[in-house]
C-alpha positions in Angstrom: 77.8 92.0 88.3 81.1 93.3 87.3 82.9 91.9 84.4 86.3 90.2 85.1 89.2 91.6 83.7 91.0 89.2 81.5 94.3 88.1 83.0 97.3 86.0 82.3 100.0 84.7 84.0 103.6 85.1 82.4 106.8 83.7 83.4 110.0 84.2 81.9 114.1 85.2 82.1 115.4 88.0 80.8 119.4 88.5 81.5 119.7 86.3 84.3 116.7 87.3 86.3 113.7 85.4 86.1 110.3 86.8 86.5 106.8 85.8 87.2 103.5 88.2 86.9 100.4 89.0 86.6 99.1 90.7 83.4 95.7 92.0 82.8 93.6 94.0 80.1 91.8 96.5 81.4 89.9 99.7 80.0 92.8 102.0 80.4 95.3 99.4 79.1 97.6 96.6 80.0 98.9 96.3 83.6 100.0 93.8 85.9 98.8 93.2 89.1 101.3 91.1 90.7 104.8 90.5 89.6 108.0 89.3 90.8 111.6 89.1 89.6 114.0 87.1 91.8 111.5 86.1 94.4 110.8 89.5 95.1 107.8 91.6 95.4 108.0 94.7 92.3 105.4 97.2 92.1 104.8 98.3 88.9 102.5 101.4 89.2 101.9 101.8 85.0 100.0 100.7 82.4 100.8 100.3 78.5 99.4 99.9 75.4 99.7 97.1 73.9 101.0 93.6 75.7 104.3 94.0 73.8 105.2 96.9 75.4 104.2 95.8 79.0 106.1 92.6 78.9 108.7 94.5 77.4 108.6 97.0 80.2 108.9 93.4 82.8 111.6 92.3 80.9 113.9 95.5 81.6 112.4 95.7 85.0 114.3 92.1 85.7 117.5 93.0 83.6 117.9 96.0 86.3 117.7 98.4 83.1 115.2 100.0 84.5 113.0 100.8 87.5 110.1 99.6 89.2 107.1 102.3 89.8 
């Protein structure tokens, strides 16, 4: 059996946007596998770090300071 992958979910409003994802802790990192800002769908094809820097990373992504990928 496969370990699971520790995950969180994280909410939050940043600029007027609000935001809801998925974050996990992975080998390679932190990365989220599900996350939306304003009801929509964002892929976010990256992973970071530290948590810090992913939520950071969420946070622009729903300010519209910078793009999802």
């Amino acid at each position: 059996m496969q370990p699971s992958i520790p995950e969180e979910n994280v909410f939050g409003e940043h600029d007027g946007s609000t935001f809801s994802a998925t974050l996990c802790h992975g080998p390679s990192g932190w990365y989220f596998s599900r996350c939306m800002v304003d009801e929509h769908n964002i892929r976010l094809d990256e992973t970071w770090p530290t948590r810090d820097e992913a939520m950071e990373a969420v946070r622009l992504v729903a300010a519209g300071g910078r793009k999802a990928g």
